[in-house]
C-alpha positions in Angstrom: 3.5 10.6 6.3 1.4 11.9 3.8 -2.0 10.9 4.3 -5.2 11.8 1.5 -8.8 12.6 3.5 -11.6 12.0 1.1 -14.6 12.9 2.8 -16.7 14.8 0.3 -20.3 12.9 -0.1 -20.6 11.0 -3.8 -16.8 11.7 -5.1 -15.4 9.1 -7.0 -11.8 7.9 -6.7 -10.3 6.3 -10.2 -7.2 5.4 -11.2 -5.2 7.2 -14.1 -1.7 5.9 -14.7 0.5 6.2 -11.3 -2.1 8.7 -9.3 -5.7 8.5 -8.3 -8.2 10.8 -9.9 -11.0 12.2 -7.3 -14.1 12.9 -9.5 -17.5 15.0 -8.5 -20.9 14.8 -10.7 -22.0 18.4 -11.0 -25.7 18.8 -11.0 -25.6 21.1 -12.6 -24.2 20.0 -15.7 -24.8 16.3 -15.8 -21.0 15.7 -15.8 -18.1 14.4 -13.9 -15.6 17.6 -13.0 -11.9 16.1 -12.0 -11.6 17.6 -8.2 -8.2 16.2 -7.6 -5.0 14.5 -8.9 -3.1 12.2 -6.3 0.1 10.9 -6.9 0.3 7.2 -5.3 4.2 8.0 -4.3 3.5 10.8 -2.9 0.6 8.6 -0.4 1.4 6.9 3.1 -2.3 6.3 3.7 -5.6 6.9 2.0 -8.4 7.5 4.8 -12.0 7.4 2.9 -15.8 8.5 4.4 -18.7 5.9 3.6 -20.0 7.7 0.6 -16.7 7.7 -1.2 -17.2 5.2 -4.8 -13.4 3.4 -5.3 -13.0 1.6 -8.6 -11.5 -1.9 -8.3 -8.4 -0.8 -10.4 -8.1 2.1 -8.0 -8.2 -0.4 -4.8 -6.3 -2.7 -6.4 -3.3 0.1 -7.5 -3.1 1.5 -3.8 -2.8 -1.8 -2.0 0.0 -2.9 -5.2 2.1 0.2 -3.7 1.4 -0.8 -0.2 -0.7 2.0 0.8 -3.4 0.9 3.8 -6.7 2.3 3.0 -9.2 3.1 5.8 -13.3 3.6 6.0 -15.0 5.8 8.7 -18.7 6.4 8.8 -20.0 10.3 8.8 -20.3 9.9 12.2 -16.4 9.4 12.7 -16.7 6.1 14.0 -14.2 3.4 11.7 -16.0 0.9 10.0 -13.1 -1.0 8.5 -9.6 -1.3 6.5 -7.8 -2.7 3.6 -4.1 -3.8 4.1 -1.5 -4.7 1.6 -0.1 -7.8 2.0 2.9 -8.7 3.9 6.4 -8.8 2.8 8.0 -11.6 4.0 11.1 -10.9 2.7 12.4 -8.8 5.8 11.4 -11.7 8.0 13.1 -14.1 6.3 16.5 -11.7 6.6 16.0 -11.6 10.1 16.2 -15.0 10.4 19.1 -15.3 8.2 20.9 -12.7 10.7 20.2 -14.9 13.3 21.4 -17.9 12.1 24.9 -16.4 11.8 24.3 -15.9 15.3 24.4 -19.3 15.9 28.6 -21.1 16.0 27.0 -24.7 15.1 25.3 -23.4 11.8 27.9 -20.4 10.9 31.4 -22.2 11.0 30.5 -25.3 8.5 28.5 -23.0 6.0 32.0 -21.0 6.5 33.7 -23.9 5.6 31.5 -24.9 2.8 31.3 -21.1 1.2 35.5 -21.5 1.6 35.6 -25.1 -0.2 33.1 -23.7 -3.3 35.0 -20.9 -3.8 38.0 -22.8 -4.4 36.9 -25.4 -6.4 35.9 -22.7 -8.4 
């Protein structure tokens, strides 16, 4: 699972096309300096420190490709998380699979997927 640790103090993490951008102001220059490319499928999970600044289309990008995002403090201790939301899709197979289980619901949809395909 390949997880990305942003922990640097006042990095920026922006979205450019399918990977995340991790940006740094140098003082010295006044400028933002690209630190770090991140492709979103290469990502499992995308831990973040405090400080880190996440643009909405950035947020919004890694929870789209079901990435989970996590927030820890500088002292290590985890302050909270953003989840993708659920696909209900596998859930719903499951209780498809189920049903086929089940003699009293299996042989008339038998008999009713037999009768349809004759008729047609």
């Amino acid at each position: 699972m390949p997880t990305a640790i942003i922990n640097q103090p006042d990095v920026s993490v922006r979205l450019s096309g399918e990977r995340l951008e991790v940006f740094c102001r140098r003082p010295e220059t006044g400028r933002d300096e690209s630190l770090r490319e991140i492709p979103l499928r290469d990502l499992d999970r995308l831990i973040l420190s405090e400080s880190v600044h996440v643009t909405a289309p950035a947020l919004a990008a890694v929870l789209g490709a079901g990435i989970p995002i996590q927030f820890f403090s500088w002292a290590g201790r985890f302050l909270g998380n953003f989840l993708p939301a659920q696909n209900h899709h596998g859930l719903a197979r499951l209780r498809q699979y189920q049903r086929t289980l089940d003699p009293a619901f299996s042989l008339p949809m038998a008999g009713r997927i037999i009768t349809a395909k004759l008729y047609n």
